[in-house]
C-alpha positions in Angstrom: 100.2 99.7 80.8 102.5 102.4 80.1 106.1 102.1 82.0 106.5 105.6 83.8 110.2 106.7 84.6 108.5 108.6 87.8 105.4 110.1 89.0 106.7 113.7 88.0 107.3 112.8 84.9 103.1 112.2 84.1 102.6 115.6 85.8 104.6 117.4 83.7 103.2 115.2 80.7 99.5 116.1 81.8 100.2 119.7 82.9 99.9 122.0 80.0 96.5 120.6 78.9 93.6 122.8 79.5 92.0 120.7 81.9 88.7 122.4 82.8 85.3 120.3 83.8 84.3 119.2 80.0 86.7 120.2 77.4 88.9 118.3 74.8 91.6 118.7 77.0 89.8 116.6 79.4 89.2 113.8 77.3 92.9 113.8 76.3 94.0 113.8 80.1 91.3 111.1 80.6 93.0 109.4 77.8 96.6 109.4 78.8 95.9 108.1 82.5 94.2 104.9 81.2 97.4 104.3 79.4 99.3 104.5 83.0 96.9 102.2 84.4 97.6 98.6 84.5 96.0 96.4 82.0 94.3 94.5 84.9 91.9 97.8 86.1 90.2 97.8 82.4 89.8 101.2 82.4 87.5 103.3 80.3 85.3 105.9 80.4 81.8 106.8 80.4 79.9 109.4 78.5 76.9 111.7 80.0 75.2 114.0 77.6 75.2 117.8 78.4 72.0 118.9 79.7 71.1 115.8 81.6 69.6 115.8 84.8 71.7 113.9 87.6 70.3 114.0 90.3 69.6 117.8 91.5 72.1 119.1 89.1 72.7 119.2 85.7 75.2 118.2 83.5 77.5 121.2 82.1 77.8 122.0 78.3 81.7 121.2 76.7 83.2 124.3 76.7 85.8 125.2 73.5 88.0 127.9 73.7 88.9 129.1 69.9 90.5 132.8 71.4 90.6 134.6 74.2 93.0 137.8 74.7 93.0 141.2 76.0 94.9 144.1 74.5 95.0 147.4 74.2 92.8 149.7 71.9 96.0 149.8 69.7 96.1 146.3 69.4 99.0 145.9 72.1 98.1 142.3 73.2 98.4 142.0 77.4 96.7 138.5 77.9 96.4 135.2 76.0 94.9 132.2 76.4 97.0 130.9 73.5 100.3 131.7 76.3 98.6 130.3 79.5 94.9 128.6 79.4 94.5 130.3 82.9 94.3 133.9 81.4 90.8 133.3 81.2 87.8 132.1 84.0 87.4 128.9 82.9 83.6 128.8 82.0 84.1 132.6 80.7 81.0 133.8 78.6 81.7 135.4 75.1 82.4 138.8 74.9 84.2 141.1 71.7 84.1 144.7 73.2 86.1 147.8 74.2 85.8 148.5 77.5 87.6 151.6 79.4 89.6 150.4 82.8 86.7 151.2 84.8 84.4 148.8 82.7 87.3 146.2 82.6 88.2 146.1 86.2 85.8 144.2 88.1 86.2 141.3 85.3 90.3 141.3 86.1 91.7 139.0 88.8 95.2 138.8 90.1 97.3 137.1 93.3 98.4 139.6 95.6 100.7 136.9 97.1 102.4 135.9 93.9 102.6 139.4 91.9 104.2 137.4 89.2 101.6 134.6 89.1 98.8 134.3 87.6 95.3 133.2 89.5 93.3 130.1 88.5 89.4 131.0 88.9 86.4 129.4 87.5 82.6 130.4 87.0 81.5 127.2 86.1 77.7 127.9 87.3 77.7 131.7 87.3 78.0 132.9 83.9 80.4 135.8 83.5 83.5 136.1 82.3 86.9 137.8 83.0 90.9 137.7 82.5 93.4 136.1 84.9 96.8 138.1 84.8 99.7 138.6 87.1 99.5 141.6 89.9 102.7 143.1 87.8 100.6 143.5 84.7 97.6 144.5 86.3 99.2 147.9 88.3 100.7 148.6 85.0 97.5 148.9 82.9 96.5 152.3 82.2 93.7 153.8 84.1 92.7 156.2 81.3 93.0 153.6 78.3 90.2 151.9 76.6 91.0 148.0 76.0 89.8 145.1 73.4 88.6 142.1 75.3 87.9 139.5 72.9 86.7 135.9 74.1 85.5 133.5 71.4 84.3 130.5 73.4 81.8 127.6 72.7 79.3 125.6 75.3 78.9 123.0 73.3 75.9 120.4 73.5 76.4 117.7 71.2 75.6 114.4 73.1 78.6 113.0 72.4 80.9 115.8 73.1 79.6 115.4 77.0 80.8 115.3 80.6 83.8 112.3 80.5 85.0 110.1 83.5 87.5 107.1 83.6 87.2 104.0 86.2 88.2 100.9 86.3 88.8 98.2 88.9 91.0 95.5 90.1 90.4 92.4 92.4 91.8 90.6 94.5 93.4 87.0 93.8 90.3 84.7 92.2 88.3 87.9 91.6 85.2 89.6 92.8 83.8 88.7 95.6 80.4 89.4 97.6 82.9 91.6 100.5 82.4 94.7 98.1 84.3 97.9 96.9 86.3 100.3 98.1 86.5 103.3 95.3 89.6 105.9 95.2 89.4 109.0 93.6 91.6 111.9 92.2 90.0 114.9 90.1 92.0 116.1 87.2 90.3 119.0 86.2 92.4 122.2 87.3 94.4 123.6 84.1 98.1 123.9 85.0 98.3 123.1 88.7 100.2 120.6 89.4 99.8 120.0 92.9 95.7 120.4 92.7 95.4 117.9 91.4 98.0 116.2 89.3 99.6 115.2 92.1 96.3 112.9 93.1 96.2 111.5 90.5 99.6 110.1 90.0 99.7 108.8 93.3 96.3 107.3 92.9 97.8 105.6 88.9 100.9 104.3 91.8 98.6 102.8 94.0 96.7 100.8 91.2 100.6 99.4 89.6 100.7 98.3 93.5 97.5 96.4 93.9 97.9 95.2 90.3 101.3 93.5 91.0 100.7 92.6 94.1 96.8 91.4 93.9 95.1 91.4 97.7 94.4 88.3 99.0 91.3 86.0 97.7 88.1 86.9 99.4 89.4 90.5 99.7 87.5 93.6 98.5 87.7 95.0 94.6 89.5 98.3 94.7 87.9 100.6 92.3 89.6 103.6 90.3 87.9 107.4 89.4 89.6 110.2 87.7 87.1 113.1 86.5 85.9 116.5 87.0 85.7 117.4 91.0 82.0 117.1 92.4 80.1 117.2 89.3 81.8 113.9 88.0 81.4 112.0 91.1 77.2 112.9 90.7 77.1 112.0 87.5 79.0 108.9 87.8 76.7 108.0 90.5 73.6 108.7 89.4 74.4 107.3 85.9 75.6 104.0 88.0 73.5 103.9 91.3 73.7 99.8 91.1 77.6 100.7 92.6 76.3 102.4 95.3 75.2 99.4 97.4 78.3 97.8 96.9 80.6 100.3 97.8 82.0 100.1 101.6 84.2 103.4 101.7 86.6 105.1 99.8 89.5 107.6 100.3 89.7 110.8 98.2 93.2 111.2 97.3 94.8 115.3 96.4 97.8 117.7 96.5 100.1 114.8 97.4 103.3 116.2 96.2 104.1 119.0 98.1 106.6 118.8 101.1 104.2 119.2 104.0 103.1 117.0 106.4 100.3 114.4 105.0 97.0 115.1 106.6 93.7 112.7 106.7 90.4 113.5 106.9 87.9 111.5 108.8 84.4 110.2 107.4 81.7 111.9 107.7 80.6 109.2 110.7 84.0 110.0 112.0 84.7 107.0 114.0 84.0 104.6 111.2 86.4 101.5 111.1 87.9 103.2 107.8 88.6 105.8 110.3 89.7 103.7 112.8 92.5 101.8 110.1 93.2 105.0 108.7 94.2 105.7 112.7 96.3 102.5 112.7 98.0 102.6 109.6 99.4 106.0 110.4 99.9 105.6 113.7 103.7 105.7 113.6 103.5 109.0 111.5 103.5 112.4 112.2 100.6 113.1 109.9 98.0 116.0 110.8 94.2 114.7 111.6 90.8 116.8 110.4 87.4 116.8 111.0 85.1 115.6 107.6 85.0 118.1 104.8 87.6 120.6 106.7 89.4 122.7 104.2 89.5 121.4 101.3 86.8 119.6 100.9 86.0 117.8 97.4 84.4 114.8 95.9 83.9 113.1 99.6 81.2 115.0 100.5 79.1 113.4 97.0 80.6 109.9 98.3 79.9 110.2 101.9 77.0 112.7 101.3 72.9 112.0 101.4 71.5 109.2 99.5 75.1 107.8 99.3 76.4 107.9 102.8 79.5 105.7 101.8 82.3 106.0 104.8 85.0 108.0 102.8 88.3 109.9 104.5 90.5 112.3 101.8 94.5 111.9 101.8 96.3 115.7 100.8 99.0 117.8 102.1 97.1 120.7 102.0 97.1 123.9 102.8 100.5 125.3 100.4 100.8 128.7 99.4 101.1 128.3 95.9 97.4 127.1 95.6 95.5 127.8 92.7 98.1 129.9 91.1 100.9 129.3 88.3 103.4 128.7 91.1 101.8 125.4 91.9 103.6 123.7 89.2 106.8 121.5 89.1 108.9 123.2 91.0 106.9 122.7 93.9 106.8 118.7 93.4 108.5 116.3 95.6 109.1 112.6 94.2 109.1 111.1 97.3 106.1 113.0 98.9 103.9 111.9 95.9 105.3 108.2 96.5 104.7 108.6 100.4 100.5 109.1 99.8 100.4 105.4 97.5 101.8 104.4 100.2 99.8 105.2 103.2 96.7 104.3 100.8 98.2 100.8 100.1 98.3 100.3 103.6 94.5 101.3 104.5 93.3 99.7 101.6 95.4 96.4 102.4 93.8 96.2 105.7 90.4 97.5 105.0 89.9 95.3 101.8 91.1 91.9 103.9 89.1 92.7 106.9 85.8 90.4 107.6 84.1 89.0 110.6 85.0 85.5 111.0 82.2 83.6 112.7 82.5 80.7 114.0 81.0 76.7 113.0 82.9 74.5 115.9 81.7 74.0 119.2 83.6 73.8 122.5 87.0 74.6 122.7 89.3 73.5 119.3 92.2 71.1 119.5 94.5 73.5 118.8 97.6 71.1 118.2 95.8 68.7 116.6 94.4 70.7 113.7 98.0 72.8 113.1 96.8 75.7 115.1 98.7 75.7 118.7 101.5 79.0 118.7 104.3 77.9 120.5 104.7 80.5 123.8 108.4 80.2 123.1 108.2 81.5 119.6 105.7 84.1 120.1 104.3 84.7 123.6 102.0 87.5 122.5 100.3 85.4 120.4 99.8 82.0 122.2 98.7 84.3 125.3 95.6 85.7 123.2 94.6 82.6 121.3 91.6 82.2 123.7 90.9 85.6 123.6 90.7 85.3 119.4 88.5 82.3 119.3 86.2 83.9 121.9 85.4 86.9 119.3 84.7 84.2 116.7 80.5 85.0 117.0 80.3 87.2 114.1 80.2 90.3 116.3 84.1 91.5 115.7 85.9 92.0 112.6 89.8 90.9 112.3 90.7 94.3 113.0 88.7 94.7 115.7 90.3 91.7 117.3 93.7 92.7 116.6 92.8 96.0 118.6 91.2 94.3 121.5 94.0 92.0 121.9 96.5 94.1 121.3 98.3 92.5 118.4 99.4 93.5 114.5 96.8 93.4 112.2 98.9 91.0 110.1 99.3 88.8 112.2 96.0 88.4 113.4 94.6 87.9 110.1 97.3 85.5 108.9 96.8 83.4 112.1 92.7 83.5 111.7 92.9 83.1 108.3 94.1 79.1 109.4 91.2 78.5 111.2 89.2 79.7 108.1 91.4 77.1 106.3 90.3 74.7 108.6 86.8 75.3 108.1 86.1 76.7 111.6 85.0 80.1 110.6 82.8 81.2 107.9 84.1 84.8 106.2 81.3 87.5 107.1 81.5 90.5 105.0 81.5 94.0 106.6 78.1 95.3 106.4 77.7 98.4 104.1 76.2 101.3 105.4 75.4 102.5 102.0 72.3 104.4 101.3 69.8 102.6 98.6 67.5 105.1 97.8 
């Protein structure tokens, strides 16, 4: 693992590359996040030729950029990819022709919010092509010049030049276990933004160094790592890897963590979930902002949590910001401590969501509590000793810890730790949350 002065500092590391769905650039971002990741995720990455069917879709072609400009019929050059890789659509078809302004316009797109910015856009599925430029430039082309647009692109299908994701996973203390997965993801594939999704993905390469140096408890859930194009790397991954499917019991979507608004959750598609309800819990001392499933924006938790899958999964972002998908989400726009603040309300789901189990119970009549090492002195903590019976009476394999902890009214931590004695003991057996994965 690669030591990391702060999260920013990756970002600004990973943010020149052009980034788009398959491209070299990709491979290289793919690349340098492995070497952030701790050694115990044993990360790689996984190959899937272009053309492939996944599922109803189909893997994308690479896509090499040799040149792309526009300039003048004089040769006075306006736009470059060579300056800024989001000067072009990404996906742009080929095109070497002089066009007048009237020809060129409807392939032109600006910000009218940011007149000095320039506008990220993508026609990954519908083939066209166009320049990106800032609103400045554009009002000062000339309406009666003719203008050389030259794009010299590749959509490359070489098998081994495919569609690239990187995963990896870490366990808990012993290792795997038969309580499952919960997967995080973060996409990496927007060229120079910062925010969406750089900012994801650092916070998601934080949250891994966490659970690696401080391994969840044995028995616990793996935790499982994605980084990759947004949607049509989660359905390749999936349907290159359906045996996870089963296996996985939610996951969290994690984007635009670093900017200075409030952090907002969304819920599961099943909306009152019990990863909806911890997610409730663990920010329930916050003033973070609550949305329906798949409100705005909606990404790679809709393939997770969608048909066929139907894995609970809420997304993490502190979304909307006005500098979306323009130059002016970069650095600038970065806050240390908000990117920190998202691995940290993911630690805290995924502590209690991965720990969480039915305990069910293998004594009968009423345990001798002080005899075994399990009375609670009222004097030392009332709560407690007043709920003991209360705890051992959801011991039927009907209520998970959390759910006990709710009922009675007491921290999840300490619930757990005090169960966790009679599983010690031998008096409960450790039920695994049931997944509500789809199989087929």
């Amino acid at each position: 693992m690669k030591p990391y002065s702060s999260l920013k500092s990756i970002i600004a590391e990973l943010l020149p590359l052009h980034r788009t769905i398959v491209s070299d650039d990709m491979d290289k971002t793919l690349s340098i996040i492995g070497n952030y990741l701790p050694d115990a995720a044993n990360y790689e990455t996984q190959t899937y030729a272009p053309g492939t069917k996944i599922w109803t879709w189909e893997v994308p072609e690479r896509y090499i950029v040799h040149e792309a400009y526009l300039e003048t019929e004089s040769g006075e050059r306006i736009v470059d990819f060579a300056d800024n890789p989001l000067h072009i659509i990404s996906y742009s078809l080929p095109i070497d022709k002089i066009l007048t302004f009237d020809e060129l316009n409807p392939h032109l797109r600006y910000s009218e919010k940011f007149p000095d910015a320039i506008p990220w856009e993508f026609k990954y599925y519908e083939r066209d092509w166009g320049f990106c430029l800032t609103k400045n430039a554009y009002d000062a082309l000339d309406r009666d010049a003719r203008f050389h647009a030259v794009i010299r692109v590749e959509f490359a299908r070489d098998p081994e030049l495919g569609l690239r994701i990187g995963h990896g996973v870490i366990h808990p203390k012993g290792g795997a276990t038969n309580t499952g997965e919960i997967i995080v993801q973060a996409h990496s594939c927007h060229p120079m933004q910062a925010n969406d999704d750089l900012a994801g993905v650092v916070s998601t390469i934080e949250l891994a160094k966490r659970l690696a140096e401080n391994p969840l408890p044995e028995g616990s859930m793996s935790v499982r790592f994605w980084f990759g194009p947004e949607t049509i790397g989660t359905i390749a991954y999936l349907a290159n890897n359906e045996d996870l499917i089963p296996n996985l019991q939610g996951g969290i979507f994690m984007e635009m963590t670093g900017n200075k608004n409030k952090l907002a959750w969304h819920h599961s598609r099943q909306h009152n979930h019990l990863l909806d309800r911890i997610t409730q819990y663990a920010l329930r001392n916050t003033d973070a902002v609550e949305r329906d499933f798949a409100a705005a924006p909606a990404n790679d938790e809709r393939v997770i949590n969608g048909p066929g899958v139907n894995v609970p999964c809420i997304s993490l972002n502190r979304f909307p910001y006005e500098e979306y998908h323009t130059t002016e989400d970069n650095l600038d726009i970065m806050d240390e401590k908000m990117l920190v603040g998202a691995a940290d309300v993911a630690e805290e789901i995924i502590r209690i969501f991965a720990t969480n189990y039915i305990p069910k119970r293998t004594f009968r009549g009423p345990v001798f509590l002080s005899g075994h090492g399990l009375w609670v002195d009222w004097r030392e903590n009332w709560n407690l000793n007043r709920a003991i019976e209360k705890i051992m009476m959801r011991f039927e394999g009907e209520h998970s810890i959390f759910d006990i902890a709710k009922e009675t009214g007491l921290d999840y931590w300490e619930t757990y730790e005090y169960i966790e004695k009679f599983s010690a003991k031998g008096f409960v057996t450790r039920l695994p949350i049931p997944s509500e994965a789809h199989t087929e």
